[in-house]
Each structure stands twice: as structure tokens, then as C-alpha cells.
C-alpha positions as CSV (number, residue, x, y, z in Angstrom):
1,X,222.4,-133.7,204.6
2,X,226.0,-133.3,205.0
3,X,227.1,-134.7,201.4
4,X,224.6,-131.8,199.7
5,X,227.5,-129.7,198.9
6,X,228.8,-131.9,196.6
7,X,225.9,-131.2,194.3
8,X,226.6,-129.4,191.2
9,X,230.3,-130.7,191.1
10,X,232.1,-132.2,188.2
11,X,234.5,-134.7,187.1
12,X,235.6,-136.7,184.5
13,X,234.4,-140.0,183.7
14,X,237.6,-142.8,183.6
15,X,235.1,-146.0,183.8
16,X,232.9,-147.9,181.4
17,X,231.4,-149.1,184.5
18,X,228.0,-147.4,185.6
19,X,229.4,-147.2,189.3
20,X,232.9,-146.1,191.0
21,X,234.0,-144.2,193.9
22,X,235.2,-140.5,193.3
23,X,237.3,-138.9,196.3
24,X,236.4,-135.2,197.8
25,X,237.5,-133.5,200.2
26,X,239.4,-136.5,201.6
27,X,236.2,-138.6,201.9
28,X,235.8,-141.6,198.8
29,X,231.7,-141.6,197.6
30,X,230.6,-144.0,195.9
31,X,228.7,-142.7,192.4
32,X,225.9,-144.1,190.3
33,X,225.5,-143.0,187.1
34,X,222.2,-142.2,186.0
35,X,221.4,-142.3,182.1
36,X,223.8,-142.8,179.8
37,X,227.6,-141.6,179.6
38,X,231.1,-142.8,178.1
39,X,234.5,-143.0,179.5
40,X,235.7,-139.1,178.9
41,X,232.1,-137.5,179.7
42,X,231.9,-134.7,182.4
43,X,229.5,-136.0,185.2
44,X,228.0,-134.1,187.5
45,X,226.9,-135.0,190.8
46,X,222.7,-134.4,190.9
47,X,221.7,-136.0,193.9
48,X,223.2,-137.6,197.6
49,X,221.6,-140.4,199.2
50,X,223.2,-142.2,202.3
51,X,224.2,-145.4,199.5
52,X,226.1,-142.9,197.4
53,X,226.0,-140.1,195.3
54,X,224.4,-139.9,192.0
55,X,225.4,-138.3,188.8
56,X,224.6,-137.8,185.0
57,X,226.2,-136.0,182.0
58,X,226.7,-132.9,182.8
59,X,225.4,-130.5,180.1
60,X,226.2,-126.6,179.6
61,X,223.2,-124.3,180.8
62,X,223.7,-120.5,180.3
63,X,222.5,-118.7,183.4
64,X,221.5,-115.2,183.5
């Protein structure tokens, strides 16, 4: 799917809502998040689905 690249992005979280709409690469998605997360909380984009993207809390991994 065409929207797969966006996986592994980040933003910032301005909402309290659990939705919105996020603009890359000149195209507006609209996001789900999924579990929980406040307004200031790094979310990053997990999944694509032709409704919208969906994204959780991003959390630091080290990678090797």
C-alpha cells in the first residue's frame, strides 16, 4: 500500500482527542490513536489502513 512509508514516523501530539488529521508530504491522514497518550506525547505511526493511519506512543528501542 502506498501510505506504508509513513510507518515508523513521528509527531507530536497537540489533541486530547483520540483522532485528528496529521499532514505529510502534502497529503492530510486521518490518525487513530491506539492506547493511551496525552497532549505533548510522541506518536508514531504503526499501521495504514484505507480509513486512516494508526498510531501509539512512541517509545525508545535501542537497535543494534
Amino acid at each position: 500500500m502506498l501510505d506504508d512509508r509513513l510507518i515508523g514516523m513521528t509527531f507530536i501530539n497537540t489533541s486530547e482527542f483520540s483522532t485528528g488529521t496529521i499532514e505529510q508530504y502534502g497529503v492530510y491522514y486521518h490518525y487513530v490513536i491506539d492506547g493511551p497518550a496525552r497532549v505533548g506525547d510522541t506518536l508514531e505511526i504503526v499501521g495504514a489502513t484505507p480509513l486512516g493511519l494508526i498510531v501509539r506512543r512512541h517509545e525508545s528501542r535501542l537497535t543494534y
